[in-house]
ROZATOR-471088 format. One line per 4 residues: number of its first residue (from 1); their letters; for each residue x, y, z of N, C-alpha, C, O, CB. Coordinates in nm, 2 decimals, padded with zeros to 4 digits. Each point is the difference from the previous one (the first is absolute). Glycine has a CB too. Example, Ala and Ser with C-alpha at 12.3 -4.5 7.8 and 13.67 -1.06 7.14 Angstrom:
<sites>
1	AS	01.32/-00.57/00.78/-00.09/00.12/00.00/00.09/00.12/00.00/00.10/00.00/00.07/-00.29/-00.12/00.05  00.15/00.23/-00.19/00.09/00.11/00.00/-00.08/00.11/00.08/00.05/00.11/00.01/00.07/-00.17/-00.23
</sites>
This chain:
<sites>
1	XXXX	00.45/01.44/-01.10/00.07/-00.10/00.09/-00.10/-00.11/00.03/-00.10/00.02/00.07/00.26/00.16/00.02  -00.11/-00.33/-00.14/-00.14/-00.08/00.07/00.05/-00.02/00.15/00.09/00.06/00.06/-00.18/-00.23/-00.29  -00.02/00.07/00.26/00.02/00.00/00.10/-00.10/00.01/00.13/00.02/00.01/00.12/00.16/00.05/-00.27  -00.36/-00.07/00.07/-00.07/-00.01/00.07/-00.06/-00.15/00.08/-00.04/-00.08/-00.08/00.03/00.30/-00.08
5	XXXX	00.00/-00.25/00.29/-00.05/-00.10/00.04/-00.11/-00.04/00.04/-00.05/00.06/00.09/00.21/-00.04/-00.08  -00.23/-00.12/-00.06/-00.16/-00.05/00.08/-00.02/-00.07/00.07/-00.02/-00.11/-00.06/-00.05/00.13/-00.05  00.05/-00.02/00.23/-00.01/-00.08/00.09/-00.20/-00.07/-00.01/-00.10/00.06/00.05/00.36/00.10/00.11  -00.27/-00.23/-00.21/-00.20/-00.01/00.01/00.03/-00.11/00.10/00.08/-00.09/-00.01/-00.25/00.14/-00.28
9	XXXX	00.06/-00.01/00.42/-00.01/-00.15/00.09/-00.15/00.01/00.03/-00.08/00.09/-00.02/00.34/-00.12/00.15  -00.28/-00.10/-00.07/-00.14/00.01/00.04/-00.04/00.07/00.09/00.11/00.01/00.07/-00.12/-00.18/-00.13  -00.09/00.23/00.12/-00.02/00.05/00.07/-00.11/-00.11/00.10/-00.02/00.02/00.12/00.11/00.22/-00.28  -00.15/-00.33/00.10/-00.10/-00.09/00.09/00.07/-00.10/00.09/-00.05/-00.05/00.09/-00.11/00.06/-00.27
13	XXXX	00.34/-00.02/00.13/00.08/-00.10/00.01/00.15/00.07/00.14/00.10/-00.05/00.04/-00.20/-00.07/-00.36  00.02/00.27/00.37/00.04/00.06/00.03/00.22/-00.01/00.01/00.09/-00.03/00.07/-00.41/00.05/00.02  00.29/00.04/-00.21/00.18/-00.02/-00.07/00.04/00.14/00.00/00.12/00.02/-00.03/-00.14/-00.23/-00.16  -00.05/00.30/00.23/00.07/00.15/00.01/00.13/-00.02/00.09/00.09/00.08/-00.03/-00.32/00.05/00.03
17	XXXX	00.26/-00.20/00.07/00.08/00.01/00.10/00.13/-00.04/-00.08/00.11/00.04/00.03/-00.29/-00.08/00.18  00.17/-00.05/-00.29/00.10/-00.07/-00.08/00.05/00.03/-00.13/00.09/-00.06/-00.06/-00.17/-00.07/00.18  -00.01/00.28/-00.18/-00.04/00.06/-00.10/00.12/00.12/00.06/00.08/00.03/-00.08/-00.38/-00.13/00.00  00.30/00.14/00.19/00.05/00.09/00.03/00.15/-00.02/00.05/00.08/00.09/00.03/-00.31/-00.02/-00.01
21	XXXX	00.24/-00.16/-00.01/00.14/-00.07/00.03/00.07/-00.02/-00.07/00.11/00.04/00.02/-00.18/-00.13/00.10  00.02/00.02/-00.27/00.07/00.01/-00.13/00.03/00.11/-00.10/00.07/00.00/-00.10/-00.15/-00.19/00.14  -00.04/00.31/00.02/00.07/00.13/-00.06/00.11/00.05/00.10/00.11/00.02/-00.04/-00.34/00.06/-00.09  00.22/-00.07/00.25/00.12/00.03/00.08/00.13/-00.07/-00.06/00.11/00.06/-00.01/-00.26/-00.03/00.23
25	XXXX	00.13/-00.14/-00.26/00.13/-00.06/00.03/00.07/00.06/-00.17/00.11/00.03/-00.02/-00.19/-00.31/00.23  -00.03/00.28/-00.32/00.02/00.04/-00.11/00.06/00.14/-00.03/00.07/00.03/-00.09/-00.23/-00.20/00.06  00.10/00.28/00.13/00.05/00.08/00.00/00.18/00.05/00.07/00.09/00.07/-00.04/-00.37/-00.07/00.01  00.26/-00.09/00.17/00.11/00.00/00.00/00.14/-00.02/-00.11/00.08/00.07/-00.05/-00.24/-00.12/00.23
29	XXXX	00.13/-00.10/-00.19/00.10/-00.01/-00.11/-00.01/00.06/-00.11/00.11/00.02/-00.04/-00.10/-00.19/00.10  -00.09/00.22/-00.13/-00.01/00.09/-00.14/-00.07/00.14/00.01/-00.08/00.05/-00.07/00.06/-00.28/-00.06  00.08/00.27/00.24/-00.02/00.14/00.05/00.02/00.14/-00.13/-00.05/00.11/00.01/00.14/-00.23/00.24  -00.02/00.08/-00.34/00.06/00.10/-00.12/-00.02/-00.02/-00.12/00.03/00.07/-00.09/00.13/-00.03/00.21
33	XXXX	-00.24/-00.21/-00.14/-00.04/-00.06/-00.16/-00.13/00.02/00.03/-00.07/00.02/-00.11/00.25/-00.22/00.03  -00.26/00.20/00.20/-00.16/00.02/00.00/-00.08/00.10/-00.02/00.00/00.07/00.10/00.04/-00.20/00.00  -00.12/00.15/-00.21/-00.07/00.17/00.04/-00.12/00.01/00.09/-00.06/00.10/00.04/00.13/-00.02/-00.27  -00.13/-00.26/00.27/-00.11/00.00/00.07/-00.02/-00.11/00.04/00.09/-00.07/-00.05/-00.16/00.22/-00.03
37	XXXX	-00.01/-00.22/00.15/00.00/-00.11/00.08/-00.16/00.04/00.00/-00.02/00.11/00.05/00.28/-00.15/00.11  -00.37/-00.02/-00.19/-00.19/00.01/00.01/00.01/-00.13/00.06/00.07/-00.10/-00.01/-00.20/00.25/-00.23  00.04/-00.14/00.31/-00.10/-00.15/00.09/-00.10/00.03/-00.05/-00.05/00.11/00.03/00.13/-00.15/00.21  -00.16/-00.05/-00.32/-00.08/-00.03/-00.03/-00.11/-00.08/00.05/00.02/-00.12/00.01/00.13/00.17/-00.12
41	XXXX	-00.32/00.01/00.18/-00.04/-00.12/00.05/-00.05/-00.11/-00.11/00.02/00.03/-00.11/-00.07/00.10/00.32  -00.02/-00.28/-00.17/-00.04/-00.03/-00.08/-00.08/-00.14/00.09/00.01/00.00/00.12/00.16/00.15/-00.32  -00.22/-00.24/00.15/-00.07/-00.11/00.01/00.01/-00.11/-00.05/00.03/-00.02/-00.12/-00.13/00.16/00.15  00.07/-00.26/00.08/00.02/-00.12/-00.09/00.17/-00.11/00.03/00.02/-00.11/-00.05/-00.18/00.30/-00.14
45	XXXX	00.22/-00.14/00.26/00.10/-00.06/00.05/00.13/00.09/-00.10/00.12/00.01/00.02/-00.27/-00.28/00.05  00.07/00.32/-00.16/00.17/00.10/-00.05/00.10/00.07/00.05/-00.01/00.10/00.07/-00.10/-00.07/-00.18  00.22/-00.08/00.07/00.12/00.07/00.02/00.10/00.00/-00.08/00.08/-00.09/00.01/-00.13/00.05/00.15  00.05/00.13/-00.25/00.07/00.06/-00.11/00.10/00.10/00.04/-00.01/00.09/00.09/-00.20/-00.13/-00.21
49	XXXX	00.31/00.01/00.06/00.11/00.10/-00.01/00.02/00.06/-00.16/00.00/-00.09/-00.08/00.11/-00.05/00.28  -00.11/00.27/-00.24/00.04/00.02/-00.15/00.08/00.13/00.02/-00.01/00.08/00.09/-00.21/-00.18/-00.23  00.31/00.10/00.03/00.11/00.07/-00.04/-00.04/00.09/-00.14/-00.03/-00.05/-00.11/00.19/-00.15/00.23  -00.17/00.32/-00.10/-00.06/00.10/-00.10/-00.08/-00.08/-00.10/00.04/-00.03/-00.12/00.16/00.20/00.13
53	XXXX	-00.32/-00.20/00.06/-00.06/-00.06/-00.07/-00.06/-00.14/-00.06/-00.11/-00.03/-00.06/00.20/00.22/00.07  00.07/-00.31/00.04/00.05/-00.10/-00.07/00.00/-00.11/00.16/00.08/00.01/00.09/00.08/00.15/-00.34  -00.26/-00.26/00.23/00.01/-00.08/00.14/00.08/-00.06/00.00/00.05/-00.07/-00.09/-00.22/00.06/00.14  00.23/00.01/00.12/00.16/-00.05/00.02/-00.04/-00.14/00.09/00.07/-00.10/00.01/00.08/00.37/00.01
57	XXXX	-00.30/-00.25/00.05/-00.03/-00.13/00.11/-00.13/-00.01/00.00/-00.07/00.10/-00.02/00.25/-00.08/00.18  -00.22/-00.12/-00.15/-00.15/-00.03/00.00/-00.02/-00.12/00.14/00.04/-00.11/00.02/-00.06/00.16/-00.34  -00.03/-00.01/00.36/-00.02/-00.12/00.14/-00.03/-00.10/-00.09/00.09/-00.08/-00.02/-00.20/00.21/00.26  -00.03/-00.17/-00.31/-00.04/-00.11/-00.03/00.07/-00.05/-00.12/00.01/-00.12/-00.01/-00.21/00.17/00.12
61	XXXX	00.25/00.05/-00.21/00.09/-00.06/-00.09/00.11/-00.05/00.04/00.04/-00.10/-00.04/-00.12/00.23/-00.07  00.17/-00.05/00.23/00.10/-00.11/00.02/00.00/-00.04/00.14/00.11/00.01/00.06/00.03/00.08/-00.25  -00.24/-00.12/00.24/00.03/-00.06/00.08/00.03/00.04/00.15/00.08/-00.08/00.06/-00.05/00.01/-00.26  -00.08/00.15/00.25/00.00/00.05/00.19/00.08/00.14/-00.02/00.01/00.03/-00.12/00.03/-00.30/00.27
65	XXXX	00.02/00.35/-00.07/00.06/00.11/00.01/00.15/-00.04/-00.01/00.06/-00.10/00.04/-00.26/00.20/00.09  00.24/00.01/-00.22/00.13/00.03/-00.04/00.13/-00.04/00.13/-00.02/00.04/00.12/-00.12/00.18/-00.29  00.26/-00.28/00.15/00.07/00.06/00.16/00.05/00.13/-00.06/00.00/00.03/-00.12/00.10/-00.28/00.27  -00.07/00.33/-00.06/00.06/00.16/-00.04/00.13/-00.03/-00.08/00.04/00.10/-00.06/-00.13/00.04/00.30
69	XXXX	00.15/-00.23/-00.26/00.14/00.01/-00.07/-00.05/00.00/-00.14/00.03/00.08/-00.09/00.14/-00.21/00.25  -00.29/00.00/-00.17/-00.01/-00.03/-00.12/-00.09/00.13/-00.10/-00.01/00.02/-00.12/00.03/-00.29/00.23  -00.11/00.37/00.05/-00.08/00.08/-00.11/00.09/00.14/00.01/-00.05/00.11/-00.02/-00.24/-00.22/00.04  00.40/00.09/00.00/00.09/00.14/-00.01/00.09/-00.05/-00.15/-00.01/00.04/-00.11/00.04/00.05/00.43
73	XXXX	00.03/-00.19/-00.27/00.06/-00.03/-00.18/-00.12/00.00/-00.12/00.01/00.07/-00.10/00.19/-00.28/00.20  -00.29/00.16/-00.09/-00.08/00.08/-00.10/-00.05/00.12/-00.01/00.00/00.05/-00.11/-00.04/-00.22/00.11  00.01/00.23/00.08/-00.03/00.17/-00.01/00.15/00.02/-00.07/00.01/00.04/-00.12/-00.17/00.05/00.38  00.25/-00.11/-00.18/00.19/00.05/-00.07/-00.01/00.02/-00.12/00.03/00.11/-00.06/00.11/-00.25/00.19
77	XXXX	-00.18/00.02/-00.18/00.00/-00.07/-00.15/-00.08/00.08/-00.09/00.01/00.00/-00.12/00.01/-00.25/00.21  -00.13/00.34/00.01/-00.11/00.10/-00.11/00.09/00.12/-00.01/00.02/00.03/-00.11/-00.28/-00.10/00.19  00.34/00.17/00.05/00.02/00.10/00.04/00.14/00.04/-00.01/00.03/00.11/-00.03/-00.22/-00.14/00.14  00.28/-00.07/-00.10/00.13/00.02/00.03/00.08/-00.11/-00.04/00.10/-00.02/00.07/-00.15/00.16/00.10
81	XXXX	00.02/-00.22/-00.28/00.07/-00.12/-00.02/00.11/-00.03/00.02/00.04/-00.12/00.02/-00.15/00.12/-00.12  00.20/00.11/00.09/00.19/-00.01/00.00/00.01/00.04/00.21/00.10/00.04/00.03/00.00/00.13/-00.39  -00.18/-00.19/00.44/-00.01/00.04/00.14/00.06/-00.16/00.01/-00.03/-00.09/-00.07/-00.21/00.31/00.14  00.35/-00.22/00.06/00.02/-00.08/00.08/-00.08/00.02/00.14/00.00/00.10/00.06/00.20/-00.13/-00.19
85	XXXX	-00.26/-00.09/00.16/-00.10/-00.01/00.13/00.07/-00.05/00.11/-00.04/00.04/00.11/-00.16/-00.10/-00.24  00.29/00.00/00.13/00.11/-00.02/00.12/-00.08/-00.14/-00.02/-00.02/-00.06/-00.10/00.11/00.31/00.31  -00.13/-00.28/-00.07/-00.08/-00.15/00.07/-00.10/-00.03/-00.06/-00.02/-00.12/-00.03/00.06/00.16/00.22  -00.11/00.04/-00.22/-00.10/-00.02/-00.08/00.04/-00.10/-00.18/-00.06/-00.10/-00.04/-00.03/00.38/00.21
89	XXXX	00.18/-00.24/-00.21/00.08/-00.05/-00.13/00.05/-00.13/00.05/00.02/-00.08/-00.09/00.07/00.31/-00.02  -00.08/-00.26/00.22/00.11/-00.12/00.07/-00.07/-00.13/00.02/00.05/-00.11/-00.01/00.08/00.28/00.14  -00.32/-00.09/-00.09/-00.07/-00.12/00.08/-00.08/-00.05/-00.14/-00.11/-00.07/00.02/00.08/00.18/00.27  00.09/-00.08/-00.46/-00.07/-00.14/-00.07/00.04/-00.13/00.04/-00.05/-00.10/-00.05/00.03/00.23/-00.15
</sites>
C-alpha cells in the first residue's frame, strides 16, 4: 500500500512546530491511505514534503509553504486520486 510521507524541515529555522502540524492535519485527512507520516530533520531553510519517495513541495522550489488545501490535493493525487476532499477540492 503506498502511502509513505516526508515531512524534511529545518531544524535551525525552528519549523518543527509546523512540520508537525502538517503531519497532523495529513493524517487526519488520510488516516486509511497513509502507512506513515516521518519528520525529517534537516538544514538550510528546507522544507520538503515527499510522497513514497516522489517530492510533492519544495519551499524553495515553489515558493513559501504549501496552504493545507493545496498540499492535501496533492498528497490525494499520490494516495487516493478518485478521493473527494469536500473544501479542500472547492478552494482551487
Amino acid at each position: 500500500m503506498p502511502g509513505r510521507v516526508t515531512i524534511e524541515y529545518c531544524t535551525q529555522c525552528n519549523w518543527l512546530a509546523r512540520a508537525a502540524w502538517v503531519a497532523q492535519e495529513l493524517l487526519t485527512t488520510f488516516a486509511t491511505d497513509l502507512t506513515e507520516v516521518a519528520l525529517v530533520p534537516g538544514t538550510g531553510g528546507v522544507f520538503r514534503i515527499g510522497v513514497d519517495g516522489d517530492p510533492v513541495w519544495d519551499r524553495k522550489a515553489d515558493g513559501g509553504f504549501p496552504e493545507p488545501s493545496q498540499l492535501k490535493r496533492l498528497v490525494r493525487d499520490r494516495v487516493a486520486p478518485g478521493r473527494d476532499l469536500g473544501h479542500a477540492d472547492r478552494a482551487q
